[in-house]
C-alpha positions in Angstrom: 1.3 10.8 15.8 1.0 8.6 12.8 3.9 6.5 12.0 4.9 5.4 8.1 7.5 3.0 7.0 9.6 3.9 4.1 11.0 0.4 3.4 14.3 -0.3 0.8 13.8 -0.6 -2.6 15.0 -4.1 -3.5 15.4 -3.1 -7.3 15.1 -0.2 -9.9 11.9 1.8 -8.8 10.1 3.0 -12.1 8.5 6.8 -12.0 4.8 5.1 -13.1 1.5 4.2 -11.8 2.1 0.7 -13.1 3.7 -1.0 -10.1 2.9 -4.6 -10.9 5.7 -6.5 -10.2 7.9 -3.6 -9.2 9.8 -2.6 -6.0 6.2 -0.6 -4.8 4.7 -3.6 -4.8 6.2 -3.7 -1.0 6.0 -0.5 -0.1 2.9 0.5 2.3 0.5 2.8 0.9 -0.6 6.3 3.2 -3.6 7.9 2.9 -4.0 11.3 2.9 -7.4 11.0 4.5 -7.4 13.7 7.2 -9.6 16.6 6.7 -9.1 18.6 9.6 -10.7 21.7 8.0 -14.2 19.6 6.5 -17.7 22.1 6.7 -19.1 20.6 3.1 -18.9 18.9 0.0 -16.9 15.8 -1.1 -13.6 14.3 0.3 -11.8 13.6 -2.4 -9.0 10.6 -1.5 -5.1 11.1 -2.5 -3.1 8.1 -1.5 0.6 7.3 -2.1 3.5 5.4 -1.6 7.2 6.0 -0.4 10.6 4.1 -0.9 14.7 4.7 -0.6 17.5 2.9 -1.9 21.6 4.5 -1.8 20.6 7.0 -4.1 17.1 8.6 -4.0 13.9 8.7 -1.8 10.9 8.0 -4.1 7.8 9.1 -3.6 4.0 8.0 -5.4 0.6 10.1 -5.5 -2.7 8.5 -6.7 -5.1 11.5 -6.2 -8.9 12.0 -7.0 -9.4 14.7 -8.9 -12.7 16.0 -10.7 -10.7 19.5 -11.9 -7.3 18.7 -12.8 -5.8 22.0 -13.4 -2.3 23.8 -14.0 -1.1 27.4 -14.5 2.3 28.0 -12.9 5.3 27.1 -15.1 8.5 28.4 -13.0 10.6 26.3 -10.8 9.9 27.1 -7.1 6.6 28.8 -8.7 3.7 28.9 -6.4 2.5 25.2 -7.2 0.5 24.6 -4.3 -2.3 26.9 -6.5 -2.7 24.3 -8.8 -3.9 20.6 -8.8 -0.6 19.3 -6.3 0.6 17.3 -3.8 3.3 18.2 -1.2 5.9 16.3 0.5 7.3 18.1 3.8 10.0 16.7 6.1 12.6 17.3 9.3 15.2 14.8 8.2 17.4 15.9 11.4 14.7 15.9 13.6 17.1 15.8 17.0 19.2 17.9 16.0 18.0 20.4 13.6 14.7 22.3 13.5 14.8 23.1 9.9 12.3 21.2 7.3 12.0 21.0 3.7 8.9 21.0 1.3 8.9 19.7 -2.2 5.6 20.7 -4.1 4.9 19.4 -7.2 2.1 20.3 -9.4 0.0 17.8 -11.8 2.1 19.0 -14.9 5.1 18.0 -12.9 6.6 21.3 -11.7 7.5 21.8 -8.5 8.9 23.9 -5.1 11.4 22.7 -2.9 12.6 24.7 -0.2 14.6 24.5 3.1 13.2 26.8 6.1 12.9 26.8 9.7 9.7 26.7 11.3 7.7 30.4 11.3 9.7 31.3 8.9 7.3 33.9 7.4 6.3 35.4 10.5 9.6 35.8 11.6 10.6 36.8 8.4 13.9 35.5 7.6 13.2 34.2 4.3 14.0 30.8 3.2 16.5 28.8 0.9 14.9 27.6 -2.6 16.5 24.9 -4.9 19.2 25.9 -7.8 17.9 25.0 -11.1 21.2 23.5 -11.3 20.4 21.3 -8.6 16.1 21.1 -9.4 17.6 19.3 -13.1 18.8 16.5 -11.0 15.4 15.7 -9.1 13.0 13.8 -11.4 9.2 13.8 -11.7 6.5 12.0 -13.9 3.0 12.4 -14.2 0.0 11.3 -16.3 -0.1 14.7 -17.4 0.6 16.3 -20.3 2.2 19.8 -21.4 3.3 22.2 -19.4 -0.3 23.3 -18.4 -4.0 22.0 -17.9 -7.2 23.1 -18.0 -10.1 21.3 -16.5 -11.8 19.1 -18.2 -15.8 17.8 -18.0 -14.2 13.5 -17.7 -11.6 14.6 -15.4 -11.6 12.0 -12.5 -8.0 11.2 -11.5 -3.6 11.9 -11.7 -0.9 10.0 -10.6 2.8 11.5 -10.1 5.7 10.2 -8.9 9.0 11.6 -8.3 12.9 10.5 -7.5 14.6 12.7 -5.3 18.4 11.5 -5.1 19.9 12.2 -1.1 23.1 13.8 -2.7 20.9 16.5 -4.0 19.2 17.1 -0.4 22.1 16.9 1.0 24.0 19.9 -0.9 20.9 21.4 -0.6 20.9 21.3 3.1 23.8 21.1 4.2 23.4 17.9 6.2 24.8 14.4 5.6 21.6 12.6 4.8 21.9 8.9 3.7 19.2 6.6 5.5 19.8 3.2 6.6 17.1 1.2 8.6 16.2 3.1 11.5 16.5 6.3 10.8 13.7 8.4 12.0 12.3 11.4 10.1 9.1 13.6 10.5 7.2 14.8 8.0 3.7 14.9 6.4 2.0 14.4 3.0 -0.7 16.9 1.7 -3.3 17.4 -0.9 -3.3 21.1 -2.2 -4.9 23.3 -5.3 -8.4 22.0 -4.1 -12.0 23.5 -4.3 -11.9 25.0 -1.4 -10.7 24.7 2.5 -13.2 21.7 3.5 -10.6 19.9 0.8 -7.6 20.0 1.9 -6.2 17.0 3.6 -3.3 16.1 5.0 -1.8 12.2 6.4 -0.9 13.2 9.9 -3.3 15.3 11.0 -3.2 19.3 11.9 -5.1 20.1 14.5 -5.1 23.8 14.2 -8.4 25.8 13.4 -7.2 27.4 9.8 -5.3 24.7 7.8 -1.8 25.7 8.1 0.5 23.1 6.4 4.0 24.9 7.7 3.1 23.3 10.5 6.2 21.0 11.7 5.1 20.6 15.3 2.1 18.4 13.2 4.4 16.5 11.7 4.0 12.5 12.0 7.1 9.6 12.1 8.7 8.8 9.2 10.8 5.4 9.8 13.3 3.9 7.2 13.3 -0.1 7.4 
């Protein structure tokens, strides 16, 4: 199980790519490196970077991209479709089996939604963000409009997104407010890609179809 450190924020953390003499200047980077599913063809590399303060866990994609593409519109849409990247995590992982996944497309729209594992094959549905509550989560990219078409000199995106603890926490229904020490799981994916030999993941899933609901995959996610 991979461990990653999601250290404090020691300042304002700016949604951009330009983290020169910003708080993400600390923060470790992950690599979204494992391609568990690889037969052919290019491995292209997403990294990214995490960080928390009182308010808001921040999150920060870099990701290789030679079709950078966007069709879905609609909040809790089916993002994962287009050029994206995906945050899952158990923040209760003692106590409560129950995960959440925010996916956010290049454009900047996104999923979030709070399950329990199986969830589809048990089908018992699964709770998906208010707009009410999605107008309080921000998210930037190097993307314009509300779409995208790929593009002949496509090469790379960034995003990065703020995703305030209050607004997790009405949404779930637990207390979350990390301090050092607390203990997470989670994972970080690449999605909207080619083809299966491209999607990657941080911790890796060692199943034989890539199936990113898969919490019991999940790596350690420590606050310090």
């Amino acid at each position: 199980m991979k461990e990653y450190a999601i250290r404090r924020a020691d300042g304002p953390v700016p949604l951009t790519a330009e983290h020169a003499g910003t708080p993400w200047e600390r923060a470790d980077e992950f690599a979204i490196d494992e391609f568990s599913w690889h037969e052919s063809g290019p491995k292209p590399l997403t990294t990214g970077k995490a960080l928390y303060d009182d308010d808001a866990l921040y999150l920060s994609f870099d990701v290789e991209d030679e079709a950078i593409s966007a069709e879905v519109t609609e909040l809790n849409g089916p993002t994962y479709q287009d050029s994206s990247v995906e945050f899952f995590a158990r923040p209760a992982p003692e106590s409560e089996p129950k995960y959440f996944n925010f996916e956010a497309n290049c454009c900047g729209t996104f999923k979030l939604a709070w399950q329990e594992p199986n969830w589809e094959e048990r089908g018992i549905g699964r709770d998906l963000i208010s707009p009410e509550l999605a107008e309080r989560i921000t998210v930037r990219t190097s993307v314009p409009g509300p779409t995208r078409s790929p593009s002949p000199d496509d090469e790379s995106w960034w995003l990065a997104a703020a995703i305030p603890f209050d607004v997790l926490a009405e949404f779930t229904g637990l207390p979350l407010s990390p301090s050092t020490g607390t203990e997470w799981r989670g994972n970080y994916y690449r999605s909207g890609v080619a083809s299966d030999s491209q999607k990657a993941t941080w911790n890796p899933i060692e199943k034989p179809e890539p199936i990113y609901h898969s919490p019991e995959c999940f790596g350690r996610l420590r606050f310090a």
